[in-house]
C-alpha positions in Angstrom: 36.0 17.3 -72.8 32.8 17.9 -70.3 30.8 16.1 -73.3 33.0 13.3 -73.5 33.2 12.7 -69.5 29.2 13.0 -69.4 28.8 10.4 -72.5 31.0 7.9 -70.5 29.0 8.7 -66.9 26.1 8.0 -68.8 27.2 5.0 -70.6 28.5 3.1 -67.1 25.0 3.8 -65.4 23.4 2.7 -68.4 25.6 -0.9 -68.3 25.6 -0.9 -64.5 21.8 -0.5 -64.6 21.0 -3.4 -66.8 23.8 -5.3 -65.5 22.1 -5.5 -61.7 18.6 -7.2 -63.3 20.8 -9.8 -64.6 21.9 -10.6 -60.8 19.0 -12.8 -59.1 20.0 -14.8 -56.1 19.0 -18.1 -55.7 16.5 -17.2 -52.8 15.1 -14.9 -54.6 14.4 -16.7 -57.8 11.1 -18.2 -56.9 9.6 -14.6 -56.5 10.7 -13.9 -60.3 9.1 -17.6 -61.6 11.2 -19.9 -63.6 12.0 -17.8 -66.8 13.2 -20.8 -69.0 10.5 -22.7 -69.9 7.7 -22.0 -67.2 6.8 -23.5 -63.9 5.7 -26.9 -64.8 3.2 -26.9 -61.7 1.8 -23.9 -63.2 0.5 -25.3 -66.3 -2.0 -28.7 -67.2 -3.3 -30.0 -70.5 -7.0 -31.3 -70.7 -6.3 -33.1 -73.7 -9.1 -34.0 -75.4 -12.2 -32.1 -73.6 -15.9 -33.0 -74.7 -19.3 -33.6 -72.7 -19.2 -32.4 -69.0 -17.3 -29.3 -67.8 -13.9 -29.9 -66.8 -12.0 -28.8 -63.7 -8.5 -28.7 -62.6 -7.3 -27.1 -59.3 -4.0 -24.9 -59.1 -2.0 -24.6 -55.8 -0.7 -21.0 -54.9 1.8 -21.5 -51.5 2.5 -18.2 -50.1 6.2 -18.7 -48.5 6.1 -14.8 -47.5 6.4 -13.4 -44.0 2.8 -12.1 -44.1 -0.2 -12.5 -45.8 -0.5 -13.1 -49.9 -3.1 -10.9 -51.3 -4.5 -11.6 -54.9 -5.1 -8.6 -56.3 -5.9 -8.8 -60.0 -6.5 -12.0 -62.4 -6.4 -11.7 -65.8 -8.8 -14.3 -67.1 -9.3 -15.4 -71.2 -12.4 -15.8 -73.0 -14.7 -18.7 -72.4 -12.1 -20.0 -69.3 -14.0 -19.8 -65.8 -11.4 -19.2 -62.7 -12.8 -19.6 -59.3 -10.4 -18.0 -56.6 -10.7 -20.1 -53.5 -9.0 -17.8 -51.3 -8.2 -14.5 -52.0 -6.3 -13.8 -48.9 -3.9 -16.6 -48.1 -1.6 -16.7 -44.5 1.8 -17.2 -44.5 2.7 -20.8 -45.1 -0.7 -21.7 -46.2 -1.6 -22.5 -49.7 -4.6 -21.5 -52.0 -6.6 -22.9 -54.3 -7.5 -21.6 -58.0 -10.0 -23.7 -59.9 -10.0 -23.5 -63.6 -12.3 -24.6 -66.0 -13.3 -25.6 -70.1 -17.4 -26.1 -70.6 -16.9 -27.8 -74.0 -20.7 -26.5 -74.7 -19.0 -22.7 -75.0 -15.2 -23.3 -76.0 -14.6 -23.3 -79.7 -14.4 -26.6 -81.3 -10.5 -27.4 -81.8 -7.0 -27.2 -79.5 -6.9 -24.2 -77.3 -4.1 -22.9 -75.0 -4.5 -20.2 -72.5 -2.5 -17.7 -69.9 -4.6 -16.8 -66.8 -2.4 -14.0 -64.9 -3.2 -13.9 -61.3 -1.3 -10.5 -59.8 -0.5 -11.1 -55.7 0.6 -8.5 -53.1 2.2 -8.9 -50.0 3.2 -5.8 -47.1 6.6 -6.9 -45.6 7.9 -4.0 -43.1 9.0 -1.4 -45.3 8.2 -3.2 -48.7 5.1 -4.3 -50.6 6.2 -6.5 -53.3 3.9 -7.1 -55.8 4.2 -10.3 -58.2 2.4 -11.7 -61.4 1.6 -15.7 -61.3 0.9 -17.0 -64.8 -0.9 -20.5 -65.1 -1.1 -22.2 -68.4 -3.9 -24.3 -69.8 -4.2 -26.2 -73.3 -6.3 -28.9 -74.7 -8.6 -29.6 -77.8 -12.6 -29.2 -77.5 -13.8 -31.8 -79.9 
C-alpha cells in the first residue's frame, strides 16, 4: 500500500513537472524565441554568393531591465561574426555582423546556426538565454 501511494506521488510530480514547461505566458514568450518555425528577423539568405565578401548585419534589442551581456557565441566554420557591442543597455539595440568570403566557403549551398548566449542580472535573478541566427546561401 506505502508502494502504491509513493508510485502515484511520484507519478503527479512527474506530470505536474512537465506540465508547468508547457505553460509560457505571452510576456514571457519572446525570452523563449519563437519555437515554430524560427524568428524570421533572426535568419537571411545570401543567395547566390561569389567575388567580394559579403556582409549582413543582425539586430539584438535588449528589452530587459538592465544591461544584456553576450556571453558566449557559437560560431561555424568558415562564417566570420563580428560582435558590435558586447554589452548592450536596456532599450538599446546591438549589432552582430556576419559574413561568407566566397574565396574560403566551399563551393555549393550552405546553411548555418550561429548561437549567441546573453546574460542579464535582474534583482534576485540572472537569466541567461541562447539567440540563434540563421544563415544560407550557395557559394558558386
Amino acid at each position: 500500500m506505502k508502494l502504491q501511494k509513493l508510485i502515484m506521488l511520484f507519478v503527479a510530480v512527474f506530470a505536474f513537472t512537465f506540465m508547468g514547461y508547457g505553460q509560457v505566458e505571452p510576456g514571457e514568450a519572446p525570452m523563449f524565441g519563437n519555437v515554430r518555425g524560427g524568428n524570421p528577423a533572426h535568419s537571411h539568405n545570401f543567395g547566390k554568393v561569389s567575388g567580394a565578401v559579403q556582409s549582413y548585419n543582425f539586430k539584438i534589442k535588449n528589452t530587459g531591465t538592465t544591461t544584456m551581456h553576450i556571453t558566449d557565441i557559437k560560431i561555424p566554420e568558415k562564417i566570420g561574426v563580428t560582435v558590435m557591442n558586447m554589452h548592450i543597455p536596456k532599450g538599446k539595440e546591438g549589432i552582430i555582423i556576419i559574413t561568407v568570403d566566397p574565396t574560403i566557403q566551399v563551393k555549393g549551398k550552405f546553411a548555418e546556426m550561429i548561437i549567441i548566449t546573453t546574460q542579464q542580472k535582474e534583482p534576485g535573478m540572472i537569466t541567461t538565454k541562447e539567440i540563434s541566427f540563421t544563415v544560407a546561401g550557395e557559394v558558386k
